[in-house]
C-alpha positions, 0 to 999 in steps of 0.5 A: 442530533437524530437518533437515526445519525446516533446509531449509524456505524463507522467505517475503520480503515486499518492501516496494518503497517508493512507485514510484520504483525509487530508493526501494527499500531496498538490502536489497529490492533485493538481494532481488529481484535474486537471487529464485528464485521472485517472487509478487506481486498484481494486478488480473485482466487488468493486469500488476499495479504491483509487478510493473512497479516490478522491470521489469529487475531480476529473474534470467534463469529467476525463476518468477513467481506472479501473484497475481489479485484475484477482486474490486476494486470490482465489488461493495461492501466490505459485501457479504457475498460480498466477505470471502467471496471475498477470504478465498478467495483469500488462503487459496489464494495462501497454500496455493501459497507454503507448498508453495514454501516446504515444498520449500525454496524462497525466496519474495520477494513484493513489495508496494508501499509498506511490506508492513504499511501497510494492504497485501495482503501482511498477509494472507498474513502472518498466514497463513504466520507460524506454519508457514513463516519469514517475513520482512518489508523495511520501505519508504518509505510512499506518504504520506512520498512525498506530503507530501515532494512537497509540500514541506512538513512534515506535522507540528511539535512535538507535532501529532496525525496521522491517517490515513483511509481515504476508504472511512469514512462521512462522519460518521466522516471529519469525526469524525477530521478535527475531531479532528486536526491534521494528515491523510493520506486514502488510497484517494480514487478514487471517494470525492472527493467524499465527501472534499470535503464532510467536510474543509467540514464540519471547515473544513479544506477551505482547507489541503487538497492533493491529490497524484497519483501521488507519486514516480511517472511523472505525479506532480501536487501542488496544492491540492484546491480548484483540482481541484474537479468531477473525479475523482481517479486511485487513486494519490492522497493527500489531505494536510493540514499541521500547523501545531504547536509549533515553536522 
């Protein structure tokens, strides 16, 4: 082996778990509080959530990189220019973190829940995997937050589980809802009251909880109907309980 490739630094990503610091794994924990160099993603102008989950944790004189989005929800995810600009940025957060990691510097980026959950820090993932060391730190998923905020089993014996993204058409939705027996809808914000209408249309608007800000500051579990005509925070989960085989 070269000492070129000896020296070459690792990218960490950190998944952070659902919010609560006491959810983080001890591996990400050790991680944070011993970065050298910390990345992480936000919304321009915000200080970004991850960043907040580390508050107090990270080592006098650690270099950040703010990772801004170019784009949110200002043009739809079907517009052209929306891939466009995405694929853009993560191609340059991408470049900045190789350069790091050519110098021989460790990289912790952190992510909220699990880095391979429908998370940011896969594209830069499949990016830098097969150029720079790449490592990944599993975390609690915001889902098995908000099903344990609920008290109850998501699922029993043998039932199917499905997870949607509330951004599928209506059709879609009601497709994949008829067809399981249990559910977790992820991204609601905006998208409730398409939410609403196909968990009626697949007759499991009845069984529906909502929960906010699982695990969190503010965290909220009731059932979706007695939240009907108001809009829902992002950091919502829309849940439906299997009711499988059991002893």
């Amino acid at each position: 082996m070269s000492g070129a490739a000896l020296t070459t630094g690792t990218i960490h990503g950190i998944g952070l778990g659902p919010g609560d610091p006491d959810l983080m794994s001890v591996r990400a924990h050790r991680l944070v509080t011993s970065a050298r160099h910390v990345a992480f993603f936000r919304k321009q102008g915000r200080s970004g959530r991850a960043r907040g989950m580390v508050e107090g944790m990270l080592p006098a004189g650690v270099v950040e990189f703010a990772m801004e989005y170019p784009v949110t929800t200002e043009i739809p995810l079907a517009h052209p220019g929306y891939n466009a600009a995405l694929s853009a940025f993560y191609t340059d957060c991408t470049a900045h973190l190789r350069s790091l990691a050519a110098r021989g510097e460790d990289v912790v980026v952190l992510c909220e829940g699990d880095p391979f959950f429908y998370g940011s820090f896969m594209h830069l993932y499949t990016r830098l995997k097969d150029d720079v060391p790449v490592q990944v730190v599993p975390a609690t998923t915001g889902m098995s937050a908000a099903w344990t905020a609920s008290g109850r089993p998501i699922t029993w014996g043998d039932d199917v589980l499905s997870v949607l993204m509330a951004t599928l058409p209506e059709d879609e939705l009601v497709r994949h809802m008829e067809a399981a027996d249990a559910l977790v809808v992820m991204k609601i914000g905006r998208n409730i009251d398409k939410v609403r209408r196909a968990l009626h249309r697949a007759g499991k608007y009845d069984d529906a909880w909502l929960v906010e800000y699982a695990s969190m500051e503010g965290q909220a579990v009731q059932k979706l109907s007695q939240a009907e005509g108001r809009m829902t925070p992002y950091f919502s989960i829309v849940l439906v309980h299997g009711n499988g085989r059991r002893p």
